[in-house]
N, C-alpha and C positions, 0 to 999 in steps of 0.2 A: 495518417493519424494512427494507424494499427502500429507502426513503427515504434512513434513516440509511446505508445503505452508500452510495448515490448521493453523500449529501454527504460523505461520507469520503471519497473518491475524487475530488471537483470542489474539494477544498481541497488537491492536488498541484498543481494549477493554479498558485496563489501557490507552493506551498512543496513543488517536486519533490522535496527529498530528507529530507520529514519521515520518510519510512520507514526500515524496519531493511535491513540488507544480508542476503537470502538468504543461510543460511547452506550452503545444498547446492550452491549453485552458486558458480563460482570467478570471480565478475563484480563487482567494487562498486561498477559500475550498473546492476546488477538488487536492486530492493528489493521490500519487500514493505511491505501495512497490512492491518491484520488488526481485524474487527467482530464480536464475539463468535467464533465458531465460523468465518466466513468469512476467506480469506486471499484478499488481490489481489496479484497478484505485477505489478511492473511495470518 
């Protein structure tokens, strides 16, 4: 499982804004990607 979040996270690399835009914060460059139950906020 650690794996898959690793690679979810090393494929922003190419593609910083595959993510969604937090919606609690008032930023639309603070996103987030989310791996099952985990969220990365970045």
């Amino acid at each position: 499982m650690a794996s898959n979040i690793i690679s979810s996270v090393e494929t922003l690399e190419a593609f910083p804004e595959i993510g969604r835009i937090v919606p609690e914060y008032d930023n639309p460059q603070t996103r987030e990607i989310t791996y099952r139950n985990y969220r990365n906020v970045y």
